[in-house]
N, C-alpha and C positions, 0 to 999 in steps of 0.2 A: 665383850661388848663395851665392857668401861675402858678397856684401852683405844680400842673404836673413838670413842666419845673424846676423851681426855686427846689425842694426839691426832684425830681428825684421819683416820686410816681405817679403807674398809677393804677386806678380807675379800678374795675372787667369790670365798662361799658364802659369801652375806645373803645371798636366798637362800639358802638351807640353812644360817642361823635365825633367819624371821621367822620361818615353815619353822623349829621350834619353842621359836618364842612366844608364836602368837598359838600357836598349838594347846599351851599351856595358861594362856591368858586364864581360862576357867573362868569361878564364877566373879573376878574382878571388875568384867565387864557390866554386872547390874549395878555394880558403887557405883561408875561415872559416866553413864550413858546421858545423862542428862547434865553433865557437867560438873557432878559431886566431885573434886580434884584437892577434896581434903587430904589423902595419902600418897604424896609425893615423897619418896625417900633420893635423898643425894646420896653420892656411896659414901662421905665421910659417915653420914649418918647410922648406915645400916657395919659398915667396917671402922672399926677403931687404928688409932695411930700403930697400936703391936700388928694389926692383920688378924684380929678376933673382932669375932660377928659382935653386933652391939643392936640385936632386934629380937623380940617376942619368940619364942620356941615356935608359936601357934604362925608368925608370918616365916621363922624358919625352914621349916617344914613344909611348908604350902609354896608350891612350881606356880599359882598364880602371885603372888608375890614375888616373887621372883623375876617372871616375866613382864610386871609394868618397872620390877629396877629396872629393870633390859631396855625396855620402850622407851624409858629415861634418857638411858644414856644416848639410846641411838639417835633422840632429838639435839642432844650436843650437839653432833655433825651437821647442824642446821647454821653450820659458820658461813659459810657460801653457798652458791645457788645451786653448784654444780656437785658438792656433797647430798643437801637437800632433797636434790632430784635424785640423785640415786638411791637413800633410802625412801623414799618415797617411791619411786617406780617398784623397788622388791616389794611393800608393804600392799601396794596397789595390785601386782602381780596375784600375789595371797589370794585376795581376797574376789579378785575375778574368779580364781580357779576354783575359788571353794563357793563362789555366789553367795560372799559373807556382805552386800550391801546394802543389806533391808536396815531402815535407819528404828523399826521398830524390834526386829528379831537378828537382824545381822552384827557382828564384829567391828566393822570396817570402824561407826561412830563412835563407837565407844574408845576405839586406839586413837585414832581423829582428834578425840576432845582431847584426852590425854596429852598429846602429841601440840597441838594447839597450845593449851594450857603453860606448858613446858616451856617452850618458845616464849611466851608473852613475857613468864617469869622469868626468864635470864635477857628481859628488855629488850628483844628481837623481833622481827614487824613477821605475821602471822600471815599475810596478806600473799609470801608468795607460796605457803600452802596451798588457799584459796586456788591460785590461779592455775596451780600443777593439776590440782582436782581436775579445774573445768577441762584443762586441753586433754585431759585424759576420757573426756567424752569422746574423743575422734578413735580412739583406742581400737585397733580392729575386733579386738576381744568382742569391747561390748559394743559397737555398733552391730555385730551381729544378733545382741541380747536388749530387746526393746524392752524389757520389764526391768533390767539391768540400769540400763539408763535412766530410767523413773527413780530408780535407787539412788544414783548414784548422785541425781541433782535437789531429791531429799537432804542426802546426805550433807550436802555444799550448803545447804537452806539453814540447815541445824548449827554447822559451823560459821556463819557469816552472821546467827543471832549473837552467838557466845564470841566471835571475838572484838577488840577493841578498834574503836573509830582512831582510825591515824591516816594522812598523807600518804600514797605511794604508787609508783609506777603499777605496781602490781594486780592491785584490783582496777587499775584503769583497761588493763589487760582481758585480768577475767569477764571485767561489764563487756568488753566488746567479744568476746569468743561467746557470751551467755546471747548477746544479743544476735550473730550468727545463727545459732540454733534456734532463737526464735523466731529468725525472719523465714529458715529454713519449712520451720511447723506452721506461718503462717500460708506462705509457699505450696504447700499442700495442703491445703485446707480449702484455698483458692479454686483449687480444680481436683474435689474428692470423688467425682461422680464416678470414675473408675475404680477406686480402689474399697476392698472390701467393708462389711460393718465392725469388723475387730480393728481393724487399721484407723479405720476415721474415730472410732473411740478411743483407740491408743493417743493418737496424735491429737486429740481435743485434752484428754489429760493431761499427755507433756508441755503442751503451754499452758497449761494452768500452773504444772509445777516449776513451768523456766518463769513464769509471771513472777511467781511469789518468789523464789530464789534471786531475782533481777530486782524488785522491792528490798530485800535483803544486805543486795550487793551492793546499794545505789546508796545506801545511808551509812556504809561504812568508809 
């Protein structure tokens, strides 16, 4: 993964190195779920000039250390767009498959902020994170998964608080794909007299969550 990182090269098996990298996240995910991103190691820091470890026994030993170095590195290849997206689509893949998107009990945030974080500190605009998230609303995964979707635009809500106001194509992007899906739920809303009671309180939810997620996007 650090040669990934360092030389901008990802492996055919880069989903089955996330399946397990994220596999072993463990309990790393309660430090920065809410944006705790005090323990970022570089690898100089964690390896020394000879190629000996230079960290704690206690983070040696622990596969969740281990797996945010990894998450680390693999935010390096966030040099262009077309690296970016593709660790992001494997990361995304994950966590559809395992339905890690709950922003309160799920994975997906806590790699997210992580991953965010990373990006801001090596001076890099965060924003087309943001916008990979939203188009992956169209995702056939989860458009077949309406509770998915509530998750997944939580999730976008969480990250669009933590990260930094800057200029860019990119949230110009996501404000209009976010505003899509609202005019989508407002669209049905118009004429719900068909469709069930679980449906019309689904889709009264999700624009309440594209509202405040669209609040979110709009001040960054």
């Amino acid at each position: 993964v650090w040669f990934m990182g360092e030389f901008t090269h990802i492996t055919v098996e880069f989903d089955n190195v996330v399946s397990v990298v994220l596999e072993n996240y463990g309990e790393v995910k309660q430090d920065c779920q809410y944006g705790n991103n005090t323990r970022l190691y570089s690898w100089r820091m964690v390896v020394n000039a000879k190629g000996e470890l230079n960290v704690a026994t206690e983070d040696a030993t622990n596969p969740g250390f281990w797996s945010r170095v990894c998450i680390q590195n693999m935010a390096k290849l966030a040099k262009e767009g077309t690296t970016v997206r593709r660790v992001l689509e494997s990361l995304f893949r994950y966590f559809d498959n395992n339905n890690l998107w709950s922003p309160e009990h799920g994975l997906a945030l806590s790699v997210l902020l992580d991953m965010q974080s990373i990006i801001e500190n090596a001076g890099q605009n965060t924003h087309l994170l943001l916008s990979i998230l939203v188009k992956h609303l169209d995702h056939k995964n989860v458009l077949k998964n309406p509770n998915m979707q509530l998750d997944i635009v939580g999730v976008i809500t969480h990250l669009a608080k933590q990260t930094r106001v800057q200029q860019s194509v990119a949230i110009i992007g996501a404000l209009s794909d976010m505003m899509r899906h609202l005019r989508k739920s407002i669209h049905c809303s118009l004429d719900d007299s068909s469709l069930g009671t679980e449906v019309i309180q689904w889709n009264q939810k999700y624009r309440e969550e594209v509202d405040e997620c669209l609040v979110q996007l709009t001040i960054k």
